[in-house]
PDB file of N, CA, C and O in Angstrom:
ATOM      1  N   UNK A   1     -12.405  -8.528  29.102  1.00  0.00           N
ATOM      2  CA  UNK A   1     -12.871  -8.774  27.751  1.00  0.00           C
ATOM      3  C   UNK A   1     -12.843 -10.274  27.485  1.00  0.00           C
ATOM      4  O   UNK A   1     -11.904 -10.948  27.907  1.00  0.00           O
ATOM      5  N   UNK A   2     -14.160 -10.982  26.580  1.00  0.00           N
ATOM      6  CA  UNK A   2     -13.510 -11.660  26.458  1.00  0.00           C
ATOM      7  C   UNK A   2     -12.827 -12.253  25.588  1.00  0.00           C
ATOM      8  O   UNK A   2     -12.671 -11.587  24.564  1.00  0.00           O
ATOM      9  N   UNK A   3     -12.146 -13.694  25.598  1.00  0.00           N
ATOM     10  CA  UNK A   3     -11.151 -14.680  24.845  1.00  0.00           C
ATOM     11  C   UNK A   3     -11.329 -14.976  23.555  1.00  0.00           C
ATOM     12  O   UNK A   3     -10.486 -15.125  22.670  1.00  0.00           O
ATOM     13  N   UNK A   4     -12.798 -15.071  23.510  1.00  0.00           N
ATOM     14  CA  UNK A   4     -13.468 -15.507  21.986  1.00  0.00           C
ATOM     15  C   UNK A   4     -14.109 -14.506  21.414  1.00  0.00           C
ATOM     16  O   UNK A   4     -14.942 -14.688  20.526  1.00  0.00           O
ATOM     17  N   UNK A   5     -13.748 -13.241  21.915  1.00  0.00           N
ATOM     18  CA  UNK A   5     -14.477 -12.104  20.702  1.00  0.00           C
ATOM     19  C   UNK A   5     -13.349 -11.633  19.865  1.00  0.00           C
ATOM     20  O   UNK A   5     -12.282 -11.055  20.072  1.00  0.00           O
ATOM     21  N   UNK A   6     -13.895 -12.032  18.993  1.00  0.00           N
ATOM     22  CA  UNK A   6     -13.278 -11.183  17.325  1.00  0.00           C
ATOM     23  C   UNK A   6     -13.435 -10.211  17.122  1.00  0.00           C
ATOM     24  O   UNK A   6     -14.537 -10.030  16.604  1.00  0.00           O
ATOM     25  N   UNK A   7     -12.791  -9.234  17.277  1.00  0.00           N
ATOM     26  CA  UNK A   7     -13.206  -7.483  16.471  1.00  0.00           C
ATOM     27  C   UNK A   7     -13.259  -8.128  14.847  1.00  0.00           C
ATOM     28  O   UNK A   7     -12.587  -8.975  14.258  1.00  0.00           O
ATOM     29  N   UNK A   8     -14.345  -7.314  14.495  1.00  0.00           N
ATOM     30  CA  UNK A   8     -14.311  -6.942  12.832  1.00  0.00           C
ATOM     31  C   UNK A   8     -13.485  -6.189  12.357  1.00  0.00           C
ATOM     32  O   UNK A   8     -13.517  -5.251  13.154  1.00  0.00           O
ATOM     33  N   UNK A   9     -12.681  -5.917  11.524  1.00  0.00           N
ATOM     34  CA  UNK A   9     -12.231  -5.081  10.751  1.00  0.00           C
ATOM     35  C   UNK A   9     -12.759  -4.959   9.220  1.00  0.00           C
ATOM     36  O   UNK A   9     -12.734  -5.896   8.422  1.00  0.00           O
ATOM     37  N   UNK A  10     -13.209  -3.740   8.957  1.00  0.00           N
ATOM     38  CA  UNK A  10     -14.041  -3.376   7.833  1.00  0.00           C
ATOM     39  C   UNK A  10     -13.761  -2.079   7.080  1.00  0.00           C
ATOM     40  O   UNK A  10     -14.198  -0.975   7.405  1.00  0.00           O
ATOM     41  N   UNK A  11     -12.638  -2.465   5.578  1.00  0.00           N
ATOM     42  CA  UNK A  11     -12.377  -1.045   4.867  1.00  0.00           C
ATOM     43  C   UNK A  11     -13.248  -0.797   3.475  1.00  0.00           C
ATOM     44  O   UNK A  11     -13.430  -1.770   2.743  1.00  0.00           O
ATOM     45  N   UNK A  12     -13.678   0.236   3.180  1.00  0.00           N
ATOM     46  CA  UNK A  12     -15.025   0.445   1.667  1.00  0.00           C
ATOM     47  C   UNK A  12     -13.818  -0.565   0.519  1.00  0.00           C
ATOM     48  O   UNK A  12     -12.608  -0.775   0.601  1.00  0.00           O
ATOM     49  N   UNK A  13     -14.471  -0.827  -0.103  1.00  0.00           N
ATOM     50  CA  UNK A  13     -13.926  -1.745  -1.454  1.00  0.00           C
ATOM     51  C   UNK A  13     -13.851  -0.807  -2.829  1.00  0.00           C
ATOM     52  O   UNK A  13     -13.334  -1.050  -3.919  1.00  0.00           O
ATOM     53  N   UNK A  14     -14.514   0.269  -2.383  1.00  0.00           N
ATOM     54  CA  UNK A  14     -14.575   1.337  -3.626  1.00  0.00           C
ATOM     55  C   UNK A  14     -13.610   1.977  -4.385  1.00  0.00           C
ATOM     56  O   UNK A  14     -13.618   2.345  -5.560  1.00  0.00           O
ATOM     57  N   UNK A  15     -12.567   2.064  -3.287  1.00  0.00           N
ATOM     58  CA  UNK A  15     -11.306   2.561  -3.833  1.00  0.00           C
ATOM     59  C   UNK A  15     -10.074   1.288  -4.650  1.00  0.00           C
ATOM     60  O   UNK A  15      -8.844   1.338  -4.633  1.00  0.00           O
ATOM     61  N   UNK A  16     -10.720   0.542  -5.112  1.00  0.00           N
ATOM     62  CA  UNK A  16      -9.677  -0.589  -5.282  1.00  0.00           C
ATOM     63  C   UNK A  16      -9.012  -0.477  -6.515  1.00  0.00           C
ATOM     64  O   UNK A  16      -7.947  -1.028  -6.792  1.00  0.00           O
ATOM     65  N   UNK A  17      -9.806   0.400  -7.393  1.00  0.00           N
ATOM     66  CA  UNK A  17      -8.930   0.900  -8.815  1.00  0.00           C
ATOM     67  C   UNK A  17      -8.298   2.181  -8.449  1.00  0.00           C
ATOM     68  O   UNK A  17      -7.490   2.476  -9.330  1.00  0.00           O
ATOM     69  N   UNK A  18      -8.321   2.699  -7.897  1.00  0.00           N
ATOM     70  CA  UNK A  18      -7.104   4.045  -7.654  1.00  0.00           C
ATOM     71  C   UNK A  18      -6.133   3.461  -6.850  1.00  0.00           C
ATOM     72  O   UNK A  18      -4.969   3.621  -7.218  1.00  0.00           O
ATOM     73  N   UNK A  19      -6.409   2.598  -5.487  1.00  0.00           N
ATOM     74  CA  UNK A  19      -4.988   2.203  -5.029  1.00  0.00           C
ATOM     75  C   UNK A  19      -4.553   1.395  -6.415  1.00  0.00           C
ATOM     76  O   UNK A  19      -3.686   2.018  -7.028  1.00  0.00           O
ATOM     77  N   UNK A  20      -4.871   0.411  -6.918  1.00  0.00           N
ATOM     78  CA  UNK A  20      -3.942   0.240  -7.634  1.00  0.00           C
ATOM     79  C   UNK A  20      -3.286   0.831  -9.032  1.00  0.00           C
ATOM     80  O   UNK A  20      -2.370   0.291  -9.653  1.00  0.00           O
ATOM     81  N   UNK A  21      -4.008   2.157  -9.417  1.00  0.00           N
ATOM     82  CA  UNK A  21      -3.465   2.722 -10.289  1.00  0.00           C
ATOM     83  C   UNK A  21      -1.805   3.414  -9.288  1.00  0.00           C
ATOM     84  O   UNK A  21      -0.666   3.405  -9.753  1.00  0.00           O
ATOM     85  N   UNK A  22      -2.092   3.777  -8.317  1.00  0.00           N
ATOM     86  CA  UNK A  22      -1.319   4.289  -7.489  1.00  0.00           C
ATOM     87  C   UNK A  22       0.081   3.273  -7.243  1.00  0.00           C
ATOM     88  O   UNK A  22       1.199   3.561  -7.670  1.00  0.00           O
ATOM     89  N   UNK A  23      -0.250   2.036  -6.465  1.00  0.00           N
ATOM     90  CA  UNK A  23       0.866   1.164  -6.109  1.00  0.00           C
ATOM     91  C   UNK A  23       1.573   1.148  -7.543  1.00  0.00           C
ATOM     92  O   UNK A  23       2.791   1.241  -7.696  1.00  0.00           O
ATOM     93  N   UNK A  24       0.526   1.003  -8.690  1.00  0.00           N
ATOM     94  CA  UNK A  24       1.961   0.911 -10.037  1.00  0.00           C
ATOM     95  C   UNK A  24       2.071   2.017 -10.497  1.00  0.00           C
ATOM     96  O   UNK A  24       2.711   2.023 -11.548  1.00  0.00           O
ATOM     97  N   UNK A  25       1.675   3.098 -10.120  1.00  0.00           N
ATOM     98  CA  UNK A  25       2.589   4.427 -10.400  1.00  0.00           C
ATOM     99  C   UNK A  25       4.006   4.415 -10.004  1.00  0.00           C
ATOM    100  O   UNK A  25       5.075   4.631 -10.575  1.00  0.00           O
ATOM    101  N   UNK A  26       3.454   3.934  -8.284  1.00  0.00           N
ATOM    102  CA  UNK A  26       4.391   4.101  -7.112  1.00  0.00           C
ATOM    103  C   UNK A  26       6.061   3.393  -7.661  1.00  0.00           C
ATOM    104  O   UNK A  26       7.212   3.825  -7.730  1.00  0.00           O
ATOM    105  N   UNK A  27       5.214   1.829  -8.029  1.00  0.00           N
ATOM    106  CA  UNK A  27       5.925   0.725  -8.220  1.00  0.00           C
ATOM    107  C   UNK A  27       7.273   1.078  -9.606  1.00  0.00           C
ATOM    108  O   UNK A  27       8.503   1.042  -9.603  1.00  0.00           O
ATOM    109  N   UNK A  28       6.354   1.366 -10.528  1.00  0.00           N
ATOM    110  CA  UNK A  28       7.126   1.945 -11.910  1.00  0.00           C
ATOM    111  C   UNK A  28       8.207   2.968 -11.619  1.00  0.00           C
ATOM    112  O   UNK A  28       9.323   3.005 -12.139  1.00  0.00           O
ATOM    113  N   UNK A  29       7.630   3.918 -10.569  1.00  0.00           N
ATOM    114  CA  UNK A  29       8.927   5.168 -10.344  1.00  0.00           C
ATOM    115  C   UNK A  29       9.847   4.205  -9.700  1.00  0.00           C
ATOM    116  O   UNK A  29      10.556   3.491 -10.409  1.00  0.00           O
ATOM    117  N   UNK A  30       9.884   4.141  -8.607  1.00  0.00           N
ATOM    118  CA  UNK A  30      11.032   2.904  -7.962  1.00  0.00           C
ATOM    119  C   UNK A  30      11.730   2.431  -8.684  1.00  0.00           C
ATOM    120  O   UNK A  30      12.938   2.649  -8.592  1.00  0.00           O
ATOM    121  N   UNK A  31      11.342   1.823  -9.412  1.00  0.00           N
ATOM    122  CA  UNK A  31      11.515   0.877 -10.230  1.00  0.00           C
ATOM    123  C   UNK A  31      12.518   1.267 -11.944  1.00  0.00           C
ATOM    124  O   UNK A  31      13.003   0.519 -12.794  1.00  0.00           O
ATOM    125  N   UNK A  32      12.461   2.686 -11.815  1.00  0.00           N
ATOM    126  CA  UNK A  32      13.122   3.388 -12.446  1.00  0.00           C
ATOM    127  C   UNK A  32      14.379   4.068 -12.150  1.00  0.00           C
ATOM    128  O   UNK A  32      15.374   4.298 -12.838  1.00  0.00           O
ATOM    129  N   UNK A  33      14.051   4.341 -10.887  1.00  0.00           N
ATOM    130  CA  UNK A  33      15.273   4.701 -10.080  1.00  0.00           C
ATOM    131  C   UNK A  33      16.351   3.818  -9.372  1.00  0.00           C
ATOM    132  O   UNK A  33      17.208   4.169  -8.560  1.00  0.00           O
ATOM    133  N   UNK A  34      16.073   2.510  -9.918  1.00  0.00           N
ATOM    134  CA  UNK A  34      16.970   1.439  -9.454  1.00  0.00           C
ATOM    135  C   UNK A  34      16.849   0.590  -8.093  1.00  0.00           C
ATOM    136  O   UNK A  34      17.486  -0.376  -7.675  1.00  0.00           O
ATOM    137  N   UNK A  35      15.788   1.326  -7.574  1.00  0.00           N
ATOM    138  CA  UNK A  35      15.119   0.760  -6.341  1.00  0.00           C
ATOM    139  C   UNK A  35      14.763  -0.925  -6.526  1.00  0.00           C
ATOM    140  O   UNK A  35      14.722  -1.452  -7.638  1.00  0.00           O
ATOM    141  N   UNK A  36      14.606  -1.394  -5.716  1.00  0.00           N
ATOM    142  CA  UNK A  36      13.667  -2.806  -5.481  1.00  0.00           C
ATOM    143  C   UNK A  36      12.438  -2.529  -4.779  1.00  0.00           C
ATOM    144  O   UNK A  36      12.207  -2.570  -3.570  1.00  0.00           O
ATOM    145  N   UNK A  37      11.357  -2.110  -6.187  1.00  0.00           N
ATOM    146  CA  UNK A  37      10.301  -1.686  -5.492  1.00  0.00           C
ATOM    147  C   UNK A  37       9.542  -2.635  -4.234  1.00  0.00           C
ATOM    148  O   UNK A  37       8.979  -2.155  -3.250  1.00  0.00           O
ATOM    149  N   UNK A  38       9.633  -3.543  -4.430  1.00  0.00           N
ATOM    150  CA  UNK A  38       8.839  -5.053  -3.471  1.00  0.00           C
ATOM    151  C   UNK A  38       9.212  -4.217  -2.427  1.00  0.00           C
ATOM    152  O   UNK A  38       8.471  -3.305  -2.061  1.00  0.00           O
ATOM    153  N   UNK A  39      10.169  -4.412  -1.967  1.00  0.00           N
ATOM    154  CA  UNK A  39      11.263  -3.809  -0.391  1.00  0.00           C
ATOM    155  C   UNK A  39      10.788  -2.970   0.355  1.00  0.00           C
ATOM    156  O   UNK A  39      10.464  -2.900   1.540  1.00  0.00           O
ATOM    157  N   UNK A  40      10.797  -1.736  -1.342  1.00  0.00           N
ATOM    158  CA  UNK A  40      10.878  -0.301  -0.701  1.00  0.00           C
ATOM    159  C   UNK A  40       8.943  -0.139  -0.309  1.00  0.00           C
ATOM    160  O   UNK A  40       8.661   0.302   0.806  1.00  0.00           O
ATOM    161  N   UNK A  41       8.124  -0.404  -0.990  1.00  0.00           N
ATOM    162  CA  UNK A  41       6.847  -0.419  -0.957  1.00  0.00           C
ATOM    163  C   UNK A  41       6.153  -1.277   0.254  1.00  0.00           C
ATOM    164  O   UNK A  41       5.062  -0.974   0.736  1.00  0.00           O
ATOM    165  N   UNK A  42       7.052  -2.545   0.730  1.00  0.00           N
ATOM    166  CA  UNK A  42       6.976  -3.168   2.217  1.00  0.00           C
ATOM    167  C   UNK A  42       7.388  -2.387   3.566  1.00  0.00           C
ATOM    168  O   UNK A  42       6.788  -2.285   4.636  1.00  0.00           O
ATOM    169  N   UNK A  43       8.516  -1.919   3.172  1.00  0.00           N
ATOM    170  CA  UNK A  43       9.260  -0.749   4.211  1.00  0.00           C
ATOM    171  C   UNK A  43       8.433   0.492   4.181  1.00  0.00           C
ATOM    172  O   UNK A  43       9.333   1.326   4.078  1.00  0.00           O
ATOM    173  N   UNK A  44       7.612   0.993   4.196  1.00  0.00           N
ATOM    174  CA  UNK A  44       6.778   1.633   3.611  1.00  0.00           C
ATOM    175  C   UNK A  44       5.402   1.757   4.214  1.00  0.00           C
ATOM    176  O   UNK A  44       4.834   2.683   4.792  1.00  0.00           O
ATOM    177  N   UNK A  45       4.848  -0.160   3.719  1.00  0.00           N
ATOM    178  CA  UNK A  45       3.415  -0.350   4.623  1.00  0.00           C
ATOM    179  C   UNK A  45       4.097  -0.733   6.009  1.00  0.00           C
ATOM    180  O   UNK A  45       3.233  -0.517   6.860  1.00  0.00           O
ATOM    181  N   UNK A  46       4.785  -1.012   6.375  1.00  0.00           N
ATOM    182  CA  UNK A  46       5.454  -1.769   8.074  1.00  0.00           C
ATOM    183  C   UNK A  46       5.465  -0.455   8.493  1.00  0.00           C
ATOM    184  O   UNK A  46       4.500  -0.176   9.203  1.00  0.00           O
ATOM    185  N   UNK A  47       6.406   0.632   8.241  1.00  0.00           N
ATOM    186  CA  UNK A  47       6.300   1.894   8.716  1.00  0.00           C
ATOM    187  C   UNK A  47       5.909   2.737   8.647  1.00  0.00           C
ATOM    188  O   UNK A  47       6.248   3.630   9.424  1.00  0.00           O
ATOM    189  N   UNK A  48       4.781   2.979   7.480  1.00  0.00           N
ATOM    190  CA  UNK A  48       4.608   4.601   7.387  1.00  0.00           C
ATOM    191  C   UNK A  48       5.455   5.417   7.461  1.00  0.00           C
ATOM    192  O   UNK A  48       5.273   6.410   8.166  1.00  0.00           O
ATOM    193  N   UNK A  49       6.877   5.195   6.605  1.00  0.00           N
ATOM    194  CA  UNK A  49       7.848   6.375   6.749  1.00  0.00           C
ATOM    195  C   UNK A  49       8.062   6.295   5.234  1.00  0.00           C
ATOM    196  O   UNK A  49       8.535   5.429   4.498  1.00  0.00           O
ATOM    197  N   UNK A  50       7.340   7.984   4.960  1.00  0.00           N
ATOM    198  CA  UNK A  50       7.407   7.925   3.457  1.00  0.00           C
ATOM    199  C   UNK A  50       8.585   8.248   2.824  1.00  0.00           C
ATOM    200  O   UNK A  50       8.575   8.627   1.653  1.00  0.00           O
ATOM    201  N   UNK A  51       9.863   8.113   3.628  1.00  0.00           N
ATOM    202  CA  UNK A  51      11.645   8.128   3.183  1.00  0.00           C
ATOM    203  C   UNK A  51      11.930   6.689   2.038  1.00  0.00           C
ATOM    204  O   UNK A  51      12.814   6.612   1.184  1.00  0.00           O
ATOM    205  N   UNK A  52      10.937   5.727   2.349  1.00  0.00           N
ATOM    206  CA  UNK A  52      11.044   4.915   1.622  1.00  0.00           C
ATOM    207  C   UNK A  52      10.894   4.756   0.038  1.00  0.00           C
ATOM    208  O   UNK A  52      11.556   4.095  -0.762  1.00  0.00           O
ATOM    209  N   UNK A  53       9.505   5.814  -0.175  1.00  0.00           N
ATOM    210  CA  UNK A  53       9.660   6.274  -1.534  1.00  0.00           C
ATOM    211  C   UNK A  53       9.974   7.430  -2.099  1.00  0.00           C
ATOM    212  O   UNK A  53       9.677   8.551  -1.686  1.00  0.00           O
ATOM    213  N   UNK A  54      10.566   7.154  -3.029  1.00  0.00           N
ATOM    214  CA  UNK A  54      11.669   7.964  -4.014  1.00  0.00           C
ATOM    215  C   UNK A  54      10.112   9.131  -4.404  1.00  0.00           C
ATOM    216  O   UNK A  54       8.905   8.895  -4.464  1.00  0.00           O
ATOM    217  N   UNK A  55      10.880  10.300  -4.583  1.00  0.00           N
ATOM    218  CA  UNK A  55      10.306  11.755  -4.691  1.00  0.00           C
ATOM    219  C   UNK A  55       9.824  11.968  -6.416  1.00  0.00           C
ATOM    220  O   UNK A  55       9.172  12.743  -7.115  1.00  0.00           O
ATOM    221  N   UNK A  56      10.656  10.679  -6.526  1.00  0.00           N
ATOM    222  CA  UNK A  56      10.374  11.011  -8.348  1.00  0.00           C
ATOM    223  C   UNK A  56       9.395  10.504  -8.872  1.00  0.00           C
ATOM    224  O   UNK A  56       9.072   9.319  -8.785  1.00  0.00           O
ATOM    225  N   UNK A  57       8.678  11.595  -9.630  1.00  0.00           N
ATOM    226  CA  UNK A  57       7.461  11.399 -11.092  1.00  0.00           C
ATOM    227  C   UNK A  57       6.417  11.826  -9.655  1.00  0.00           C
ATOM    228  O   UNK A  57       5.240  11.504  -9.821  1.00  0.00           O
ATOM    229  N   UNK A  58       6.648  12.312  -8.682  1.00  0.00           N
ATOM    230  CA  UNK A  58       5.482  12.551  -7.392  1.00  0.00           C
ATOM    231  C   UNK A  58       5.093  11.325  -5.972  1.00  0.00           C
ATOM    232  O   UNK A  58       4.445  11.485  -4.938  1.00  0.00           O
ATOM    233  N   UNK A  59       5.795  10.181  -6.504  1.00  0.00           N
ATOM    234  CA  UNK A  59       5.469   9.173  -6.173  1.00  0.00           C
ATOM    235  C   UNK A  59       5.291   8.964  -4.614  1.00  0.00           C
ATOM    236  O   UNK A  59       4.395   8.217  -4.219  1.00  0.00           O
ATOM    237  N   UNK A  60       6.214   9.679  -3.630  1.00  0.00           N
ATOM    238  CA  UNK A  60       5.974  10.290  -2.417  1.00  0.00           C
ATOM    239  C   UNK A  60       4.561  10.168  -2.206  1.00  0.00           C
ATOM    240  O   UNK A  60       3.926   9.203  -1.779  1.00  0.00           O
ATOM    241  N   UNK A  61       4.075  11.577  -2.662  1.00  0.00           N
ATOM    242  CA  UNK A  61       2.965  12.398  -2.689  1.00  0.00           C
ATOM    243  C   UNK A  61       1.641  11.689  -2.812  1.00  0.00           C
ATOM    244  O   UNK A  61       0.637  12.101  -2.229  1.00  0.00           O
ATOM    245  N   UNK A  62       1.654  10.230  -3.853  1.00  0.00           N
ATOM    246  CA  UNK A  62       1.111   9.597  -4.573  1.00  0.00           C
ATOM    247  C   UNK A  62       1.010   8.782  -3.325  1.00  0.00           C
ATOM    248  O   UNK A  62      -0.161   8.742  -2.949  1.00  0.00           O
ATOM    249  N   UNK A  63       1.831   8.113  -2.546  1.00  0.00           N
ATOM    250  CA  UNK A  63       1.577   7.221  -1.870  1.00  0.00           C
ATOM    251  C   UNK A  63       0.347   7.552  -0.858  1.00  0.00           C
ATOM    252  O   UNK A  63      -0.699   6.982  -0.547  1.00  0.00           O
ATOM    253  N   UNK A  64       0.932   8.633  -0.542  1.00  0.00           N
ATOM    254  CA  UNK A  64       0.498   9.043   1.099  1.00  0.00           C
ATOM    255  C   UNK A  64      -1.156   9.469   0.655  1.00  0.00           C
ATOM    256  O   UNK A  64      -1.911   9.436   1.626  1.00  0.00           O
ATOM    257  N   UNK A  65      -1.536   9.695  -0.106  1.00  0.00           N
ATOM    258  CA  UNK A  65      -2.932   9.521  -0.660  1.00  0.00           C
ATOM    259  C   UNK A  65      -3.760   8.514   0.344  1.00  0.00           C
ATOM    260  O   UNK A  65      -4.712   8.768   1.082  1.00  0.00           O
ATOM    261  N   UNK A  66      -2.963   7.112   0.076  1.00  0.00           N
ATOM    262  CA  UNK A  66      -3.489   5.428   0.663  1.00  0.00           C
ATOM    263  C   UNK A  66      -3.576   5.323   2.415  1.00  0.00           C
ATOM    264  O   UNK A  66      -2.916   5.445   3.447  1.00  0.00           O
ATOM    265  N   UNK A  67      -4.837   5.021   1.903  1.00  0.00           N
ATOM    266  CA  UNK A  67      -4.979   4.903   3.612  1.00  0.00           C
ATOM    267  C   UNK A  67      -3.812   3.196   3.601  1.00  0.00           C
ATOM    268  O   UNK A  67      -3.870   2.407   2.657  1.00  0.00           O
ATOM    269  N   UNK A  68      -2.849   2.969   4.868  1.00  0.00           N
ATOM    270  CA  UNK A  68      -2.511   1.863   4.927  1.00  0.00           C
ATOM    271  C   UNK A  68      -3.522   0.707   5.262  1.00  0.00           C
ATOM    272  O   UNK A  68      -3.610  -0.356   4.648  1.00  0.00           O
ATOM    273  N   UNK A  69      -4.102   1.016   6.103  1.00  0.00           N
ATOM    274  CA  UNK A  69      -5.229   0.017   6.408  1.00  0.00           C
ATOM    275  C   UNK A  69      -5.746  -0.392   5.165  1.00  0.00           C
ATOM    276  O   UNK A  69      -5.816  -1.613   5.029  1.00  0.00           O
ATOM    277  N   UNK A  70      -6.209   0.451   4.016  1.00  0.00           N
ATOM    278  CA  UNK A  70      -7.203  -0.102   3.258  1.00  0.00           C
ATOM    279  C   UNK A  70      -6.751  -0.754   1.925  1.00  0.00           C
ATOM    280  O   UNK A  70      -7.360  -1.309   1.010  1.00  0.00           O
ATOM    281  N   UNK A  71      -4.999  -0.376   2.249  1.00  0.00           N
ATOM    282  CA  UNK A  71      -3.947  -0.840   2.039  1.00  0.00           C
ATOM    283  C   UNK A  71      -3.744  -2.285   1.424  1.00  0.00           C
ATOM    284  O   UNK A  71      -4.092  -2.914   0.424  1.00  0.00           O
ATOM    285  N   UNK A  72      -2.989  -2.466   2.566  1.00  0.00           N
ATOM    286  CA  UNK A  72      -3.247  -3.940   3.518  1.00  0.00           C
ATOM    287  C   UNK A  72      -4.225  -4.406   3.193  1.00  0.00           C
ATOM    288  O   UNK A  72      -4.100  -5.233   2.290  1.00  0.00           O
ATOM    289  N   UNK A  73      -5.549  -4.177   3.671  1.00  0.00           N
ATOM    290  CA  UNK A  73      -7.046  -5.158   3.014  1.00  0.00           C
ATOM    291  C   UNK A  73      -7.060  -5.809   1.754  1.00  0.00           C
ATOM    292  O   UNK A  73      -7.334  -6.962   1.419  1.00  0.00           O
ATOM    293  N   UNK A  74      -6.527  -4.309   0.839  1.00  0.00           N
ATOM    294  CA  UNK A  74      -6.748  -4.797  -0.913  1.00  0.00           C
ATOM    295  C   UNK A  74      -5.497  -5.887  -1.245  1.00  0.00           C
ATOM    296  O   UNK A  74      -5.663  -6.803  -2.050  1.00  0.00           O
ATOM    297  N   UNK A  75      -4.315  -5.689  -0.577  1.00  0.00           N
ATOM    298  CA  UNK A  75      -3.011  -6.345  -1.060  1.00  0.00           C
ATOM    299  C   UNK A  75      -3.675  -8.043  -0.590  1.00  0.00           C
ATOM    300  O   UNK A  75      -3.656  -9.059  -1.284  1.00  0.00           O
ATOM    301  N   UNK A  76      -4.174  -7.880   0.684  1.00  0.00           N
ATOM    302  CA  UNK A  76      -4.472  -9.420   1.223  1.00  0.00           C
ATOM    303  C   UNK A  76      -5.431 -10.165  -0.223  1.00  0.00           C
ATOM    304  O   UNK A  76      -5.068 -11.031  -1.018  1.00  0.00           O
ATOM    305  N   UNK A  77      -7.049  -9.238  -0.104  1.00  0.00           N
ATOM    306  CA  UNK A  77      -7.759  -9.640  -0.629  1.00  0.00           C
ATOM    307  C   UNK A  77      -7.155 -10.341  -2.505  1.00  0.00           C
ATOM    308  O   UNK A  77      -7.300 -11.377  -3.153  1.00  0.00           O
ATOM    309  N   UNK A  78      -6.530  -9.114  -2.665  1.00  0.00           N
ATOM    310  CA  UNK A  78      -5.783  -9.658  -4.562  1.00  0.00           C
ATOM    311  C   UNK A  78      -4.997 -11.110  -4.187  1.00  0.00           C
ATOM    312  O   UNK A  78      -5.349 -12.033  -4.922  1.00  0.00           O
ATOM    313  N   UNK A  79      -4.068 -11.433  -3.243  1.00  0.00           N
ATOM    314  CA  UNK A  79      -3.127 -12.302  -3.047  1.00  0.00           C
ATOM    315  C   UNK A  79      -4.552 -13.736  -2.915  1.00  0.00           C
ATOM    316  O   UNK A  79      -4.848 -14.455  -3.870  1.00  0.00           O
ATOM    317  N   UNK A  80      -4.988 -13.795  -1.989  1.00  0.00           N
ATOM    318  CA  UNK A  80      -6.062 -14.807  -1.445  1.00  0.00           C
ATOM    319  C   UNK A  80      -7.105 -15.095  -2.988  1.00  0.00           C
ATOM    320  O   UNK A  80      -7.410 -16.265  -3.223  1.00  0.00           O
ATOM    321  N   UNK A  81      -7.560 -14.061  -3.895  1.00  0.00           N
ATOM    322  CA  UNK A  81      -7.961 -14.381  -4.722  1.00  0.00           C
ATOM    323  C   UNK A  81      -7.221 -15.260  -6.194  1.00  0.00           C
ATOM    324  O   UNK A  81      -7.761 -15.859  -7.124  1.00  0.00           O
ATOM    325  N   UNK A  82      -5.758 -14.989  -5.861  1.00  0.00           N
ATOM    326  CA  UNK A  82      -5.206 -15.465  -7.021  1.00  0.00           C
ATOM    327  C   UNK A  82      -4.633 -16.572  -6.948  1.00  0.00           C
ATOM    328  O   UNK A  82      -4.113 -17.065  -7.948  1.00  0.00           O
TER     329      UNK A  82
END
């Protein structure tokens, strides 16, 4: 293969108001339960181990909805825009 090819990576942009109705669903339950949501919501995208979020108000359930990949894309894209 070679040295200077770039794969593309390419996720739809359509979903960008439900993940984030979601991350501050996610974020707010945590965040209620005494958690440090930042942490627990990082531990989370690094692993895909949904032990990280707390079961309460659904928020589990809520996560695993999110594709991580498209995840990741939207978190980059908001950060780089602001």
């Amino acid at each position: 293969m070679d040295s200077d090819y770039t794969r593309k990576f390419q996720v739809p942009q359509e979903r960008s108001s439900e993940m984030k109705a979601i991350l501050m669903s996610v974020y707010a339950s945590l965040k209620e339960k005494g958690y440090n949501p930042i942490n627990q919501i990082v531990g989370y995208i690094l692993s895909e181990d949904p032990t990280y979020i707390t079961n309460y108000n659904n928020a589990r359930t809520l996560i695993r909805k999110l594709d991580r990949d498209e995840l990741l894309q939207e978190l980059v894209r908001q950060y780089l825009s602001n």
